[in-house]
C-alpha positions as CSV (number, residue, x, y, z in Angstrom):
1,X,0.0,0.0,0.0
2,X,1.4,3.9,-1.0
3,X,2.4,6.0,2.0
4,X,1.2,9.4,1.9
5,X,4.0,11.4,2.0
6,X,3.2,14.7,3.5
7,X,6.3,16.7,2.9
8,X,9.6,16.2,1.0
9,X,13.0,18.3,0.3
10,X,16.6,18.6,0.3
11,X,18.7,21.3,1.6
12,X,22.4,22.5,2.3
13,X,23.2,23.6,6.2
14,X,25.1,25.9,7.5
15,X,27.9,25.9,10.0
16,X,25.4,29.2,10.9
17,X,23.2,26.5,12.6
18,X,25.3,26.4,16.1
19,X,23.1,29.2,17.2
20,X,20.2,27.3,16.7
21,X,21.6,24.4,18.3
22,X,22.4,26.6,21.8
23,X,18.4,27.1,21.1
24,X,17.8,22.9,21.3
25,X,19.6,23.4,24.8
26,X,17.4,25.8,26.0
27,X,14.2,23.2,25.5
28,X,16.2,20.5,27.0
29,X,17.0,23.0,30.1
30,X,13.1,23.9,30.6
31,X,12.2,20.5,30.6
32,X,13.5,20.0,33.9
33,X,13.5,23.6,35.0
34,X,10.8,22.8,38.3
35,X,13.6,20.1,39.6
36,X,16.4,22.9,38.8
37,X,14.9,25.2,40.8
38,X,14.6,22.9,43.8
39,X,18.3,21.9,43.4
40,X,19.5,25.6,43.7
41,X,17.3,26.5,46.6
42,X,18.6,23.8,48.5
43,X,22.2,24.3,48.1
44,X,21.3,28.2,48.7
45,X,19.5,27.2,51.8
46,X,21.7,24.8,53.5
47,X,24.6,27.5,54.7
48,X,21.8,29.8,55.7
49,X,20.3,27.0,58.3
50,X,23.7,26.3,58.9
51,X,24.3,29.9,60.6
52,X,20.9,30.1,62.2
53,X,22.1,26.5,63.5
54,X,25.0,27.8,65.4
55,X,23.9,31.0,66.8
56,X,20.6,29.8,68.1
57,X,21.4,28.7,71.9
58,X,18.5,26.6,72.6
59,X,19.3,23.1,71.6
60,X,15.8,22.1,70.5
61,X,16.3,25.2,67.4
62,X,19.6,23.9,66.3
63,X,17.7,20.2,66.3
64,X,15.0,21.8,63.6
65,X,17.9,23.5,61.4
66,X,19.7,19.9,61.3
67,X,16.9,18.4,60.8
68,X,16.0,21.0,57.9
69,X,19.4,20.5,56.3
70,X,19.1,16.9,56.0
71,X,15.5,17.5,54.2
72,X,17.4,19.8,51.9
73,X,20.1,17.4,51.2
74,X,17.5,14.7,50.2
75,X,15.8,17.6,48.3
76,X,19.2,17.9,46.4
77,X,19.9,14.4,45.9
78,X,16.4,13.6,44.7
79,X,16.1,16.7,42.6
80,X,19.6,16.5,40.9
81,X,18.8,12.5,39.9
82,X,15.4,13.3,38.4
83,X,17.5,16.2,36.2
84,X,19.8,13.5,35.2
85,X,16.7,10.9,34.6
86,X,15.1,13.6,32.0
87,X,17.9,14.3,30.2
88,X,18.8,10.5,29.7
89,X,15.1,10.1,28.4
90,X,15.8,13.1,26.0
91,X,18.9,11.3,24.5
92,X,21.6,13.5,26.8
93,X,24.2,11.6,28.2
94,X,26.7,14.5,29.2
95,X,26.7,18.2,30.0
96,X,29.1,20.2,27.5
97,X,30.0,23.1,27.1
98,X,29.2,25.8,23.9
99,X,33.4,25.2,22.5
100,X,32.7,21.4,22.7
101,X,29.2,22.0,21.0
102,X,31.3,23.9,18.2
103,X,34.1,21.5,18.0
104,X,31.5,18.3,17.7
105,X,29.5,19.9,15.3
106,X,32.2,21.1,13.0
107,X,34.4,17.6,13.2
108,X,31.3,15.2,13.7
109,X,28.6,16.5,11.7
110,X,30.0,19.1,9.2
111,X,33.5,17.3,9.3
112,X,35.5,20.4,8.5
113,X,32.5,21.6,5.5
114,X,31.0,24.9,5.6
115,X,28.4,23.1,4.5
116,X,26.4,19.8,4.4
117,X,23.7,18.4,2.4
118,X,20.5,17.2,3.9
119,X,16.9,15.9,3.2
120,X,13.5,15.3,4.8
121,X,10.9,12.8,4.4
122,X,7.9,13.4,6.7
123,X,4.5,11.0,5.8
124,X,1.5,9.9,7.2
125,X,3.2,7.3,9.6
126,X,6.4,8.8,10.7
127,X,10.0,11.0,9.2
128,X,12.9,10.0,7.7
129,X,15.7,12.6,8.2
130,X,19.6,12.5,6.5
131,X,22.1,15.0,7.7
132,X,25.6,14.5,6.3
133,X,26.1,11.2,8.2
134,X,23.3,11.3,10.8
135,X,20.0,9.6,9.9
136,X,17.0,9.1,11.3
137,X,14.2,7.4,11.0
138,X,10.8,6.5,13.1
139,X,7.4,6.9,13.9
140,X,6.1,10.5,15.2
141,X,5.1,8.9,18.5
142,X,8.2,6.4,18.8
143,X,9.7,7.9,22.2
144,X,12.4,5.8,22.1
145,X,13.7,7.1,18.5
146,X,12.5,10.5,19.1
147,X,13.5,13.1,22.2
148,X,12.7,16.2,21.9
149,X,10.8,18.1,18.9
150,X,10.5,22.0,18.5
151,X,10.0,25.0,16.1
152,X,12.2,28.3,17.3
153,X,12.5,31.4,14.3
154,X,11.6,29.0,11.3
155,X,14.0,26.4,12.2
156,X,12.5,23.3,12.7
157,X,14.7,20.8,15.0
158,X,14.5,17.1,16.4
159,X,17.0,15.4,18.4
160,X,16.9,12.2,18.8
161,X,16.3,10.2,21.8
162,X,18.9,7.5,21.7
163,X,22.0,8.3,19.4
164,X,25.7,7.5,19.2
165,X,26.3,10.6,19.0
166,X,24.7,12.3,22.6
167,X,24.7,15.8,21.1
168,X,22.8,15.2,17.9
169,X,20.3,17.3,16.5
170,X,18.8,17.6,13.2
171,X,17.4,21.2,11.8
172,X,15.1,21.7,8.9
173,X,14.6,25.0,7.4
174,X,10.5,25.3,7.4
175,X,11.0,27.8,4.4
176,X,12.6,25.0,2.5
177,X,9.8,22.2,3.4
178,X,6.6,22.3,1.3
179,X,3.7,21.7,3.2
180,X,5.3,22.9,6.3
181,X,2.3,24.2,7.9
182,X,0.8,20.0,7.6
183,X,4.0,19.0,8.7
184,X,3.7,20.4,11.8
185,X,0.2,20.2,13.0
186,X,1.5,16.4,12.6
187,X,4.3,17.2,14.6
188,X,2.5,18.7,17.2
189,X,0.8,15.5,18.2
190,X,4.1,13.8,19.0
191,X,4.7,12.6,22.5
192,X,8.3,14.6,21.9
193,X,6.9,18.0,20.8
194,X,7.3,21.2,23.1
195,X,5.1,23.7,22.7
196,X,6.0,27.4,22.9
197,X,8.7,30.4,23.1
198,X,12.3,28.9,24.0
C-alpha cells in the first residue's frame, strides 16, 4: 500500500546553525526547569540554616535547622537524579560546554564543510531525516527514536532520543519544506513535541 508522503525536500546547512543548536539546549534546560529550581534553593538554603544552627542557643532550634538541612540534602539528591533521569530520556548523556558544541558539530557533523547536504521525508506514519552522516528514522510517536521536537525562528529541529552521537540534533529550514504548515500540525501531536517560546 502507498504511503502518503506529506512533505519532502533537500537542503544544504550551515555551519550558521550552532546558534540554533544553543536554542535545542534551551528546551532541553526547561524540561526540567521545576527540579532545577529545587536543586538551587537547596544548596542556597543549606549555609543559611547552617548559621541560624550555630547562633541559636537553645538546643531544640539547632535540632529543627539539622533536621531541615538533611531535608534539603535529600531535596538535592532527589532533585539533581530526576535532572539527570530527563535528560537520559531526551537522549543526553553529558553536560558540555558551547566550545565542545562547536568542535563536535564542525568535526562530527559538518567534518571540516562549511556546508552539508540534507533531506527530509515526513509521511502519514512517521519522518525520515539524513544530515551528512546522521540519519534518522521513526514513527512520530516512537519515544524511544524520538526526544525532543520543537519550532524556534523558522528552524525546525529534532534530536533524537537514543544516538551515538549524545549531542545530535537535526534542523530543517521550514521555508525549505513544502507543506510545512501539515508538517507540523502532525508534529505537534508527538509525544516529543514542546510547545512554545524557547
Amino acid at each position: 500500500m502507498p504511503v502518503n508522503v506529506i512533505s519532502q525536500t533537500r537542503f544544504t546547512l550551515q555551519r550558521t546553525m550552532l546558534a540554533q543548536r544553543d536554542a535545542s539546549d534551551a528546551v532541553l534546560q526547561s524540561k526540567t526547569g521545576m527540579w532545577r529550581k529545587i536543586r538551587l534553593a537547596s544548596i542556597a538554603a543549606v549555609p543559611l540554616l547552617a548559621l541560624v544552627a550555630a547562633t541559636l542557643q537553645n538546643g531544640l532550634g539547632a535540632q529543627i535547622c539539622f533536621g531541615l538541612m538533611l531535608l534539603l540534602g535529600v531535596l538535592f539528591y532527589a532533585s539533581h537524579w530526576n535532572i539527570k533521569q530527563r535528560m537520559y530520556e531526551m537522549g543526553v548523556r553529558r553536560t558540555v560546554s558551547r566550545q565542545s558544541v562547536i568542535q563536535m558539530v564542525q568535526q562530527h557533523i559538518f567534518k571540516g564543510q562549511p556546508q552539508l547536504a540534507c533531506a527530509a521525508t515526513f509521511d502519514e506514519h512517521g519522518l525520515q531525516l539524513q544530515q551528512g552522516d546522521l540519519h534518522l528514522a521513526a514513527a512520530y510517536d516512537d519515544a524511544s527514536r524520538i526526544g525532543v521536537i520543537f519550532e524556534r525562528q523558522g528552524m525546525l529541529q529534532i534530536r533524537p532520543a537514543a544516538h551515538p552521537m549524545p549531542d545530535a540534533v537535526f534542523f530543517i529550514p521550514l521555508q525549505q519544506l513544502p507543506n510545512a504548515q501539515a508538517v507540523m500540525l502532525r508534529l505537534q501531536r508527538s509525544p516529543g513535541f514542546v510547545a512554545g517560546p524557547v
